[in-house]
mmCIF file of the N, C-alpha and C atoms, coordinates in Angstrom:
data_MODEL
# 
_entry.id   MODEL 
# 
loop_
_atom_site.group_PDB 
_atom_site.id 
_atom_site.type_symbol 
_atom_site.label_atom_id 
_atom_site.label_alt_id 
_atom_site.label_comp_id 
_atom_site.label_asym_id 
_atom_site.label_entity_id 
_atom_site.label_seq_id 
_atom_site.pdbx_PDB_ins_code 
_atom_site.Cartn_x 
_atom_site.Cartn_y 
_atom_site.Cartn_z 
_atom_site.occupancy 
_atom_site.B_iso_or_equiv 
_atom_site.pdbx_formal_charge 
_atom_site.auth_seq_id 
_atom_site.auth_comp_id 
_atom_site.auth_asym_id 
_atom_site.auth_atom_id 
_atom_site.pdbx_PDB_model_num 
ATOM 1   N N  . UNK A 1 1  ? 5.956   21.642  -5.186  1.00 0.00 ? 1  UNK A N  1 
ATOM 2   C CA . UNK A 1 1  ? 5.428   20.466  -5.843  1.00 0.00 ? 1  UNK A CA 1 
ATOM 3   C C  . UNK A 1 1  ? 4.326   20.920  -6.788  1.00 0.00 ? 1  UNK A C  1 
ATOM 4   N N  . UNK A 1 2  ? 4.269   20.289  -8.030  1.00 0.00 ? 2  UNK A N  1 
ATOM 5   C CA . UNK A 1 2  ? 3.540   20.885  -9.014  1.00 0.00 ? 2  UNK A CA 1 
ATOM 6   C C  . UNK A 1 2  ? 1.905   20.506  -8.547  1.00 0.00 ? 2  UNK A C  1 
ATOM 7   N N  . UNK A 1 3  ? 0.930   20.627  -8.876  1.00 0.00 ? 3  UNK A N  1 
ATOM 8   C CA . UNK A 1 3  ? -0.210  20.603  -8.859  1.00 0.00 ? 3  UNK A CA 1 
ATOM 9   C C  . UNK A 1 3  ? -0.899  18.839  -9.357  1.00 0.00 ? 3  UNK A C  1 
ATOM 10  N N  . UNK A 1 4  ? -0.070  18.828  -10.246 1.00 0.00 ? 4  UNK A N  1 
ATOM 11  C CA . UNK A 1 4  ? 0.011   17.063  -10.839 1.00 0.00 ? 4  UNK A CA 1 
ATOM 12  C C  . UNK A 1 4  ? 0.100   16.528  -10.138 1.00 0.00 ? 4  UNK A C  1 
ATOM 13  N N  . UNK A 1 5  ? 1.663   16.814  -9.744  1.00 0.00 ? 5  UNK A N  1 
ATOM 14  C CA . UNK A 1 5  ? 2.004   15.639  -8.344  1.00 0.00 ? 5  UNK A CA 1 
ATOM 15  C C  . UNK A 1 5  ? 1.290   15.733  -7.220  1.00 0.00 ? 5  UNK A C  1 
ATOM 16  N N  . UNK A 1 6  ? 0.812   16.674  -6.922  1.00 0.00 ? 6  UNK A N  1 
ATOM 17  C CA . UNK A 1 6  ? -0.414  16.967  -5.865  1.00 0.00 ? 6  UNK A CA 1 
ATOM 18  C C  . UNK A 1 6  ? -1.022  15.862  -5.585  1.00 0.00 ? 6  UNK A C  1 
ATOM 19  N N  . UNK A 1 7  ? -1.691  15.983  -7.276  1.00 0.00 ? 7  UNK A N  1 
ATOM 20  C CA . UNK A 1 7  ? -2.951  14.940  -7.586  1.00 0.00 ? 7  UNK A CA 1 
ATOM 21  C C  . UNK A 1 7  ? -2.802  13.391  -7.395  1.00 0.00 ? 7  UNK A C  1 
ATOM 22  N N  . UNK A 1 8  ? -1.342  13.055  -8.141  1.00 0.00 ? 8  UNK A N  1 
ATOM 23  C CA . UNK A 1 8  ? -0.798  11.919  -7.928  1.00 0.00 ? 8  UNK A CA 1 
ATOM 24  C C  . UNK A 1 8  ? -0.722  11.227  -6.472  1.00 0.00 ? 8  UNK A C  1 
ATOM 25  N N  . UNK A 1 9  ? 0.043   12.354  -5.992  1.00 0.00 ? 9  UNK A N  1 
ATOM 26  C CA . UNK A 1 9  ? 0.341   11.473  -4.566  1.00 0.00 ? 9  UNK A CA 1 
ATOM 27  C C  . UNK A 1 9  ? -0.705  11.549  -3.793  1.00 0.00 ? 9  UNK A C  1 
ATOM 28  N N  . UNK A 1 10 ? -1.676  12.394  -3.766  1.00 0.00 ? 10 UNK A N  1 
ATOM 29  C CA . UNK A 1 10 ? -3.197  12.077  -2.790  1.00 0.00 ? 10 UNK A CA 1 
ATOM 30  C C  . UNK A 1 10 ? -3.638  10.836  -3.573  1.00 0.00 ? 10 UNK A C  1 
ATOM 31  N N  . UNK A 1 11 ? -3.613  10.369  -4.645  1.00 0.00 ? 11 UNK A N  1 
ATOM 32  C CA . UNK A 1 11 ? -4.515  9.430   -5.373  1.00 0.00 ? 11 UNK A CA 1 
ATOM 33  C C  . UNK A 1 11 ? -3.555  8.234   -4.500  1.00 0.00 ? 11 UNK A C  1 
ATOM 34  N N  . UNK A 1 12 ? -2.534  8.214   -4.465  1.00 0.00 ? 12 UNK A N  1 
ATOM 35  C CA . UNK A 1 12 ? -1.259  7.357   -4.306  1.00 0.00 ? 12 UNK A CA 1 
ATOM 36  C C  . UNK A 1 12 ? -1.669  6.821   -2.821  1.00 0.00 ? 12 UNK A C  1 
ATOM 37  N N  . UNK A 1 13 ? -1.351  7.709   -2.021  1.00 0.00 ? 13 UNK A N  1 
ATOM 38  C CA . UNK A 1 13 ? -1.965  7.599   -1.101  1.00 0.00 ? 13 UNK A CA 1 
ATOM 39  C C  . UNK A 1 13 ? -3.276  7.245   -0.423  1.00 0.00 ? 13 UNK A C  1 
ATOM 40  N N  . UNK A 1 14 ? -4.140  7.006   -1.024  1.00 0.00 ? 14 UNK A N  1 
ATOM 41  C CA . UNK A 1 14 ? -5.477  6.993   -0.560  1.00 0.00 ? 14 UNK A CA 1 
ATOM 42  C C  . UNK A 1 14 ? -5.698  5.360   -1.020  1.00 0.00 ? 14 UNK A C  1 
ATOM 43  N N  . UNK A 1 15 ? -4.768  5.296   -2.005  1.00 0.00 ? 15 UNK A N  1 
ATOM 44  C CA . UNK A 1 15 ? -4.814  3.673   -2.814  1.00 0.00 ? 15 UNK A CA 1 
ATOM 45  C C  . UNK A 1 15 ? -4.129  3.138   -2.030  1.00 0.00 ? 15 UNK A C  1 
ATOM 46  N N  . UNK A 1 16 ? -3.285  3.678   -1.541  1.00 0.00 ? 16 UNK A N  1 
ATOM 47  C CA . UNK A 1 16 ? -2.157  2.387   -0.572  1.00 0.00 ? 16 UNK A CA 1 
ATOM 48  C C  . UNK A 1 16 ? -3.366  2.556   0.866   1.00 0.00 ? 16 UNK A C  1 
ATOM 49  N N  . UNK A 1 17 ? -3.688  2.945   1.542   1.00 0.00 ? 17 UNK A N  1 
ATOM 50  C CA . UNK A 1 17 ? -4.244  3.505   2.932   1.00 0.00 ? 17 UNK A CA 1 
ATOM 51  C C  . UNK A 1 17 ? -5.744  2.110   2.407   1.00 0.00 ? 17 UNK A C  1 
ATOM 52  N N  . UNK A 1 18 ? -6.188  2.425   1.335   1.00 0.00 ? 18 UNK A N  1 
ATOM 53  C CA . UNK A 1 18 ? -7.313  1.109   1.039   1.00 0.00 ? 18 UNK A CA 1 
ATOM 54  C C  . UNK A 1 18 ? -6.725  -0.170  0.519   1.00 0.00 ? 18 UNK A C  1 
ATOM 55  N N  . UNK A 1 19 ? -5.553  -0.261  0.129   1.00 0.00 ? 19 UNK A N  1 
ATOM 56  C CA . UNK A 1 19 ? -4.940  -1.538  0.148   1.00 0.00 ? 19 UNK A CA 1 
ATOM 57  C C  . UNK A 1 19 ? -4.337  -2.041  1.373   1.00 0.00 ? 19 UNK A C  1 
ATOM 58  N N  . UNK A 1 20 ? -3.923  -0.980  2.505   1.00 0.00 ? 20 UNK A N  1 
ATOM 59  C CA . UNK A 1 20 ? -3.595  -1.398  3.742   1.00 0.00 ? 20 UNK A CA 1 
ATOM 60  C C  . UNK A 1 20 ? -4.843  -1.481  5.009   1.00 0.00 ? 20 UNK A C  1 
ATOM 61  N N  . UNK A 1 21 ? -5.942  -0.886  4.540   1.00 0.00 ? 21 UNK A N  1 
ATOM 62  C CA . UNK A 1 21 ? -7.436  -1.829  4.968   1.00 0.00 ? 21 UNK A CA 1 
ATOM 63  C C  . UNK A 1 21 ? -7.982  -2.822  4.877   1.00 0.00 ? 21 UNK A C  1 
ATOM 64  N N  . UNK A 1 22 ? -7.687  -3.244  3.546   1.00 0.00 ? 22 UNK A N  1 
ATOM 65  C CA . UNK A 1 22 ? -8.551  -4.314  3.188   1.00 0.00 ? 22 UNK A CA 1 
ATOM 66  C C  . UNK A 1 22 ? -7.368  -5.235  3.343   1.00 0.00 ? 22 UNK A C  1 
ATOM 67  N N  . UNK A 1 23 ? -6.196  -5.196  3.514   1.00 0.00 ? 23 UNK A N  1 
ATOM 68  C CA . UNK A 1 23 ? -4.902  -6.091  3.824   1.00 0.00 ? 23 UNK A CA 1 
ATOM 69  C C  . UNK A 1 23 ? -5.322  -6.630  5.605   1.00 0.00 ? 23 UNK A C  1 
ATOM 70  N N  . UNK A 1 24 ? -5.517  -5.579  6.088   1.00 0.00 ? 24 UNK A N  1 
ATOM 71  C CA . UNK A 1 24 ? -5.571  -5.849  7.441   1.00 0.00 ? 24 UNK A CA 1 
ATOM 72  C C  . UNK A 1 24 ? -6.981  -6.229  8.020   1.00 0.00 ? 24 UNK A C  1 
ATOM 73  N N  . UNK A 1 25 ? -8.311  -6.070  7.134   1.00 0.00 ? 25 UNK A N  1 
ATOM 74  C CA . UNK A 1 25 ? -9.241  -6.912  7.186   1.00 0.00 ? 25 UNK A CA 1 
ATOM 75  C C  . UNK A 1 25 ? -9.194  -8.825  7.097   1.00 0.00 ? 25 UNK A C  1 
ATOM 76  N N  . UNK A 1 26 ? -8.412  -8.826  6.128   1.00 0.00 ? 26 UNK A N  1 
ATOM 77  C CA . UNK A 1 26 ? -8.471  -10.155 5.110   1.00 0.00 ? 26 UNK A CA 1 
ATOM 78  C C  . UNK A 1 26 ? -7.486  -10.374 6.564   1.00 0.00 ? 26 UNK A C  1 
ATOM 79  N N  . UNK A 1 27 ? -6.049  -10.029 7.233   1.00 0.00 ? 27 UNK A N  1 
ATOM 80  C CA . UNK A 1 27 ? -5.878  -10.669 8.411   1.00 0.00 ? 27 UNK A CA 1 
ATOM 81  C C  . UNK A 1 27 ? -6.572  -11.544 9.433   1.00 0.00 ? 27 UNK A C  1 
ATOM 82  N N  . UNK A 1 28 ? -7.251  -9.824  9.542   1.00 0.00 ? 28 UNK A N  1 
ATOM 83  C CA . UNK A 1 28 ? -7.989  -10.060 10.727  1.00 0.00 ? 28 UNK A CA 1 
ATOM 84  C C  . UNK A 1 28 ? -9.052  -10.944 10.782  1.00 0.00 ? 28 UNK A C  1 
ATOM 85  N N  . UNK A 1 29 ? -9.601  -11.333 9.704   1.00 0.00 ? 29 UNK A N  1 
ATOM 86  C CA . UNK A 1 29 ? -10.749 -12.662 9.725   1.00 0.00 ? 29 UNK A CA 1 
ATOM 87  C C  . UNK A 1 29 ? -9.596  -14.082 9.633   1.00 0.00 ? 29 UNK A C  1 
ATOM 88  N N  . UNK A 1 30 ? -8.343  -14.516 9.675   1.00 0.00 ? 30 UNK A N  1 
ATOM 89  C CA . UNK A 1 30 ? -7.929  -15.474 9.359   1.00 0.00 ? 30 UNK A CA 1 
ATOM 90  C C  . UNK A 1 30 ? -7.923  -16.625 10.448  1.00 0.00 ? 30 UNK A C  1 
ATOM 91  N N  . UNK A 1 31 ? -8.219  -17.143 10.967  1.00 0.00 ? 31 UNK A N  1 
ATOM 92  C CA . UNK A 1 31 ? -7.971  -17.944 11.919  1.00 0.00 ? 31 UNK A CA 1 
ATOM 93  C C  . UNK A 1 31 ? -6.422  -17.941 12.244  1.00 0.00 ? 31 UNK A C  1 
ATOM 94  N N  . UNK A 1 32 ? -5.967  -18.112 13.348  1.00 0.00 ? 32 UNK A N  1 
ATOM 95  C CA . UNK A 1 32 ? -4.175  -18.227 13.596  1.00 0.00 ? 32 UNK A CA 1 
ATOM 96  C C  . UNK A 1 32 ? -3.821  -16.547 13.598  1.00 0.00 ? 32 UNK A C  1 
ATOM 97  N N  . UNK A 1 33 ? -4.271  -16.038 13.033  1.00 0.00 ? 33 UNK A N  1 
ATOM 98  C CA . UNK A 1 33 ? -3.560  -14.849 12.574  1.00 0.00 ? 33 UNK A CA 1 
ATOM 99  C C  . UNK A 1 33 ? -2.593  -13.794 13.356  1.00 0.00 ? 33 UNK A C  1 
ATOM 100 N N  . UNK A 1 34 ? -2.479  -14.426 14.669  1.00 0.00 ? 34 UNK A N  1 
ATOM 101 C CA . UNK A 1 34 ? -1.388  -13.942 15.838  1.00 0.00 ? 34 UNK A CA 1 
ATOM 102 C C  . UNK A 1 34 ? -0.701  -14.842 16.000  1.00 0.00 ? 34 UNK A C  1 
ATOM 103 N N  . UNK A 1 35 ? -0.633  -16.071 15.364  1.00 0.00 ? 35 UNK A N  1 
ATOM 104 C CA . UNK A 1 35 ? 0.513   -17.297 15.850  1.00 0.00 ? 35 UNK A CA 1 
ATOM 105 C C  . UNK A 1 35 ? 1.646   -17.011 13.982  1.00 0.00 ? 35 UNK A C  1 
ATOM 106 N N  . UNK A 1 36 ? 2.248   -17.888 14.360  1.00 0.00 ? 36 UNK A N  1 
ATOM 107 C CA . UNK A 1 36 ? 3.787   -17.618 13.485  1.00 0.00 ? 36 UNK A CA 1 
ATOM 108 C C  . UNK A 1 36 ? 3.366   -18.374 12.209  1.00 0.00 ? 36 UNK A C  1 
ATOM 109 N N  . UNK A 1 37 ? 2.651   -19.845 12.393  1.00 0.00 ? 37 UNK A N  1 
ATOM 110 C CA . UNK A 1 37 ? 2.194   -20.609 10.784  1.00 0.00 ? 37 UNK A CA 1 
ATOM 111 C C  . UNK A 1 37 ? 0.916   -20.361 10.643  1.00 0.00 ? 37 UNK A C  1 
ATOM 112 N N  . UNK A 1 38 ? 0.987   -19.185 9.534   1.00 0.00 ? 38 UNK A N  1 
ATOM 113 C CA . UNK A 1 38 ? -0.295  -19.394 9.303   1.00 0.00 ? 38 UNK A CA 1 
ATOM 114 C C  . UNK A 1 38 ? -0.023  -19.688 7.852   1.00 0.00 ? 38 UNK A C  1 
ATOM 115 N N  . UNK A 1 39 ? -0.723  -20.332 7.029   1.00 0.00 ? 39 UNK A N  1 
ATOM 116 C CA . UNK A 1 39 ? -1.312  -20.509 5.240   1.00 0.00 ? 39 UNK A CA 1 
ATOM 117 C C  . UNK A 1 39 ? -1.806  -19.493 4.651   1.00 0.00 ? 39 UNK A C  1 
ATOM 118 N N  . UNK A 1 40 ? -1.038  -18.244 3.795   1.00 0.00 ? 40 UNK A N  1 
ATOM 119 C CA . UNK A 1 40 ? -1.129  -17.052 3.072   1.00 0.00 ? 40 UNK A CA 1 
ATOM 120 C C  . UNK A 1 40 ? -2.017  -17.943 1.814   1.00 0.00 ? 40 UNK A C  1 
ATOM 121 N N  . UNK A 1 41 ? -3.172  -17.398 1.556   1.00 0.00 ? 41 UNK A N  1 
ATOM 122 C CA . UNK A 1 41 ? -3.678  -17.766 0.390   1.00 0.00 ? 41 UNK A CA 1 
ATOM 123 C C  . UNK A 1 41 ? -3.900  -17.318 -0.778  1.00 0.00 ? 41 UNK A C  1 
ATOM 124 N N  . UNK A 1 42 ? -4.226  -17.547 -1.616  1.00 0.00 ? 42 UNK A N  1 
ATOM 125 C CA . UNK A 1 42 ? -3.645  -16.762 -2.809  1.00 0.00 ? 42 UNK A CA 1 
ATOM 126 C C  . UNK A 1 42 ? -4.450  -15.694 -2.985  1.00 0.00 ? 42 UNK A C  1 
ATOM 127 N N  . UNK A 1 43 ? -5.561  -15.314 -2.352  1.00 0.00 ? 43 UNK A N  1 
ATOM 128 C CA . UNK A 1 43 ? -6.267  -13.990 -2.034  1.00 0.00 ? 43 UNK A CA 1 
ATOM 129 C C  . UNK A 1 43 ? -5.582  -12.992 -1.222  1.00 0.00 ? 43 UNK A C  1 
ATOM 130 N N  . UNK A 1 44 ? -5.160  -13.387 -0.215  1.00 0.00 ? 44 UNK A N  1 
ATOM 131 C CA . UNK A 1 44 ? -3.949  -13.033 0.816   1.00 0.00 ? 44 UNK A CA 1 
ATOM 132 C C  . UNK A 1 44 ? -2.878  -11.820 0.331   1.00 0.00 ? 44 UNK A C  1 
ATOM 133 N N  . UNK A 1 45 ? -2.393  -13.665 -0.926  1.00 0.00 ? 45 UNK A N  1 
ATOM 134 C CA . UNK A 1 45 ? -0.997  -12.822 -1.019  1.00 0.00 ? 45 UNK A CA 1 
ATOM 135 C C  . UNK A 1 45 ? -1.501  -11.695 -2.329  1.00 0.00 ? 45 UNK A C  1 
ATOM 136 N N  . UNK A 1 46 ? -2.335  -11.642 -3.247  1.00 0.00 ? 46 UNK A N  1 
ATOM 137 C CA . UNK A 1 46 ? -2.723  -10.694 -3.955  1.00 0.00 ? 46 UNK A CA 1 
ATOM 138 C C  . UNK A 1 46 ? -2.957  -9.753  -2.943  1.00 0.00 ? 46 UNK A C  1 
ATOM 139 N N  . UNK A 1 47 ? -3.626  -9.160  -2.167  1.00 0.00 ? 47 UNK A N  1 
ATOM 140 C CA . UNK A 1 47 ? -3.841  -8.310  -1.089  1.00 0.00 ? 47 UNK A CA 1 
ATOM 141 C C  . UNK A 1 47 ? -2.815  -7.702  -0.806  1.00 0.00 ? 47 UNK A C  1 
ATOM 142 N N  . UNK A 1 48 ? -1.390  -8.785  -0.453  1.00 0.00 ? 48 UNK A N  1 
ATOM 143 C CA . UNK A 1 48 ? 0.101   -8.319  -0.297  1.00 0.00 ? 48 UNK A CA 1 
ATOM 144 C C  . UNK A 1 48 ? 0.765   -7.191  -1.301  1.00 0.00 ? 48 UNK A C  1 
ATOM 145 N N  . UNK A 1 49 ? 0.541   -8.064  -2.454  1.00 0.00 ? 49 UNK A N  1 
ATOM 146 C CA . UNK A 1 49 ? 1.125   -7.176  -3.530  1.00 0.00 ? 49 UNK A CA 1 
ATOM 147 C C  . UNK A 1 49 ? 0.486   -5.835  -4.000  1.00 0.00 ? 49 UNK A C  1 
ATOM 148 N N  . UNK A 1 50 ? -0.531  -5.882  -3.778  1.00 0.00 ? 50 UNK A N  1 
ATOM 149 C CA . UNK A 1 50 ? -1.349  -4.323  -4.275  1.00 0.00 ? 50 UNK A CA 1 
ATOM 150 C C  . UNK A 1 50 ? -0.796  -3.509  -3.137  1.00 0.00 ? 50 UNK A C  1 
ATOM 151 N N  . UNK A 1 51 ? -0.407  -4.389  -1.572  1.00 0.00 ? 51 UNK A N  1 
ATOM 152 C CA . UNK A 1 51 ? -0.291  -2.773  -0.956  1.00 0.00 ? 51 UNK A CA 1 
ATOM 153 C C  . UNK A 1 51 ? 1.574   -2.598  -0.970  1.00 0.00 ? 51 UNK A C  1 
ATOM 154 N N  . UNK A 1 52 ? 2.081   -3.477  -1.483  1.00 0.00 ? 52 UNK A N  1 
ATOM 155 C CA . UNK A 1 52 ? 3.754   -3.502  -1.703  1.00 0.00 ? 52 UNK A CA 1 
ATOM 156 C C  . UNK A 1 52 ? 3.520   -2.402  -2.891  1.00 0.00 ? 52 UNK A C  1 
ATOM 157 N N  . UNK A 1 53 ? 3.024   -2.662  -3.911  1.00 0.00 ? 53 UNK A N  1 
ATOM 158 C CA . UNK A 1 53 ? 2.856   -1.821  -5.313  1.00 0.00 ? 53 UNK A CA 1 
ATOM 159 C C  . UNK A 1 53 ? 2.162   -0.283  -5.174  1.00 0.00 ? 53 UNK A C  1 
ATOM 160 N N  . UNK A 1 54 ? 1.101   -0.150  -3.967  1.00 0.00 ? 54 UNK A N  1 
ATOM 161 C CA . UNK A 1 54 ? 0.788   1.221   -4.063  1.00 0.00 ? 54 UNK A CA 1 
ATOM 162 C C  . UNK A 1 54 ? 1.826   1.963   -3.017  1.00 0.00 ? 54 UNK A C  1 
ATOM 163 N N  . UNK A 1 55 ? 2.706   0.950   -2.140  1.00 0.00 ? 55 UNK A N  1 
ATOM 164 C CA . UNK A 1 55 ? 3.613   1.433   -1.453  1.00 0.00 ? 55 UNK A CA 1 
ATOM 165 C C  . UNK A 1 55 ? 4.778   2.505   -2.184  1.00 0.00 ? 55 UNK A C  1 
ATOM 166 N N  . UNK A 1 56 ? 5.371   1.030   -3.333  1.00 0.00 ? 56 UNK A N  1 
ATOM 167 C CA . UNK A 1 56 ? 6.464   1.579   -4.129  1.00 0.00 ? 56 UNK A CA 1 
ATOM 168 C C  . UNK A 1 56 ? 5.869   3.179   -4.813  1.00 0.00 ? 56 UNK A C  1 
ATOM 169 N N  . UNK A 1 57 ? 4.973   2.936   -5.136  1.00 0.00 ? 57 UNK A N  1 
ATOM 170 C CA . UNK A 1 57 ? 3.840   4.465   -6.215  1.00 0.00 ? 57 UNK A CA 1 
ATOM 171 C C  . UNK A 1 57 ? 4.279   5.704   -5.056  1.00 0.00 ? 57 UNK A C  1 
ATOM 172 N N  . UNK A 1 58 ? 4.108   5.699   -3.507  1.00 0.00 ? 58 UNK A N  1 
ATOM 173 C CA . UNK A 1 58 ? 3.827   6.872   -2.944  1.00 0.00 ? 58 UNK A CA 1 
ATOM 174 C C  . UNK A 1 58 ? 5.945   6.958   -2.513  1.00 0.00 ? 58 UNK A C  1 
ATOM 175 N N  . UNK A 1 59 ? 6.259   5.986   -2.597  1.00 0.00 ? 59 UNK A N  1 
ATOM 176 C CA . UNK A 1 59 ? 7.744   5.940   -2.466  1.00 0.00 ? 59 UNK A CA 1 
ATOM 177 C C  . UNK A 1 59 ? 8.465   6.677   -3.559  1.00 0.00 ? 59 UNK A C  1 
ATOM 178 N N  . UNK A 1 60 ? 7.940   6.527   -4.881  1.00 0.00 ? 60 UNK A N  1 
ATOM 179 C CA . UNK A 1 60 ? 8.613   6.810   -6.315  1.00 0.00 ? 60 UNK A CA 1 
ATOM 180 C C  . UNK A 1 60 ? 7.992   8.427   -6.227  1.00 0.00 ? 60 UNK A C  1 
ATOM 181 N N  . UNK A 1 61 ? 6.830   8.656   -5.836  1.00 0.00 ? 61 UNK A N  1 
ATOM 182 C CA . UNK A 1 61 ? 6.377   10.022  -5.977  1.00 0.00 ? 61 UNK A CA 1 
ATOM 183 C C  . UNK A 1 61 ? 6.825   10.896  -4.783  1.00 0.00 ? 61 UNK A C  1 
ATOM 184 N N  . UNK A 1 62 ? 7.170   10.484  -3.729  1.00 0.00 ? 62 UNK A N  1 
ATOM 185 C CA . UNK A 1 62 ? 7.985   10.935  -2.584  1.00 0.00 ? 62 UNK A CA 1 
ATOM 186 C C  . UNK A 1 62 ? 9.245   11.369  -3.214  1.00 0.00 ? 62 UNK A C  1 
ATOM 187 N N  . UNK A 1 63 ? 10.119  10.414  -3.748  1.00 0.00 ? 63 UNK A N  1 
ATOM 188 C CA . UNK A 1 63 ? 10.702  11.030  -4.582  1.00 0.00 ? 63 UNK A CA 1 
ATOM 189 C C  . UNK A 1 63 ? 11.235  11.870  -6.205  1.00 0.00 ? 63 UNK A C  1 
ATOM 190 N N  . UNK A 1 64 ? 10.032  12.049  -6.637  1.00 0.00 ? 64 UNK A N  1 
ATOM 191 C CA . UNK A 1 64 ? 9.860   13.392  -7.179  1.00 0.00 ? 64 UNK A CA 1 
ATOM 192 C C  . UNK A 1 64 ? 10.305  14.481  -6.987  1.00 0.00 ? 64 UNK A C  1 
ATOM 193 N N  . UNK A 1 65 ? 9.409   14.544  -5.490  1.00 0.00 ? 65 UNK A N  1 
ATOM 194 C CA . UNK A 1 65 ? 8.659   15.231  -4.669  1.00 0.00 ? 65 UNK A CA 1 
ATOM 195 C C  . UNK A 1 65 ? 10.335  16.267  -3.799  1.00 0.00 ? 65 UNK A C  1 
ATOM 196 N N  . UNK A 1 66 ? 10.944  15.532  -3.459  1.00 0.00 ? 66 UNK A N  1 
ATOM 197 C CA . UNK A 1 66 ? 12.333  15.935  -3.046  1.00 0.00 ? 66 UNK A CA 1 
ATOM 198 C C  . UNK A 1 66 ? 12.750  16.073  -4.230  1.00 0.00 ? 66 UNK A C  1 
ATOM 199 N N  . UNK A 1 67 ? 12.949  16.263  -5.672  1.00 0.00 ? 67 UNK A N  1 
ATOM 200 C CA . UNK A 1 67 ? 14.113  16.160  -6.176  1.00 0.00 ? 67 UNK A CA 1 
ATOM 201 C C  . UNK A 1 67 ? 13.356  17.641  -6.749  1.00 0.00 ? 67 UNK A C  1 
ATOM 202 N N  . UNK A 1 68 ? 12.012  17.375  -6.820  1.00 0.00 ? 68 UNK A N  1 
ATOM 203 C CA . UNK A 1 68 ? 11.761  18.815  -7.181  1.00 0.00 ? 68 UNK A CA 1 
ATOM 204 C C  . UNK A 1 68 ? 11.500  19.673  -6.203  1.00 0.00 ? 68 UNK A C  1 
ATOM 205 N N  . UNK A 1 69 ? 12.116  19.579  -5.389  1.00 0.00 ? 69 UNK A N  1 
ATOM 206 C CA . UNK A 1 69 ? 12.490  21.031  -3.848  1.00 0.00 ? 69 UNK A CA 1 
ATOM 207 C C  . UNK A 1 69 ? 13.400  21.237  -3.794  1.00 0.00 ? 69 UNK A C  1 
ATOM 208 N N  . UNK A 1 70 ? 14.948  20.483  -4.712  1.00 0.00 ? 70 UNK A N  1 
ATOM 209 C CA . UNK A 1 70 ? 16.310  20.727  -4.505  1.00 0.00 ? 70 UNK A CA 1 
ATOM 210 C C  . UNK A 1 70 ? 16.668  21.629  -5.260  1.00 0.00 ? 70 UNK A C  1 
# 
């Protein structure tokens, strides 16, 4: 793996790992937040999407990552 992608996927990673903190903070203060209805709010679901989006980033650089070891 080149030195770039190095860089990339630690950055990648470290962004999803703080989008999946502060995802599971913003839970964990919700009232309900172990029962089945709860009201996703639109802070919430922004929270959702940054860690879906830094997900896809370490997914897309994962695969790089294999195609440049083949």
């Amino acid at each position: 793996m080149s030195n770039d992608l190095d860089s990339e996927m630690s950055a990648a990673r470290m962004l999803l790992g703080g989008a999946r903190d502060r995802l599971d903070a913003a839970l964990a203060g919700m009232p309900g937040a172990g029962q089945d209805s709860v009201m996703a709010t639109p802070g919430l679901l922004a929270l959702l999407l940054r860690a879906v989006e830094a997900k896809r980033e370490v997914d897309r650089l994962e695969a790089l990552r294999v195609g440049d070891d083949a």
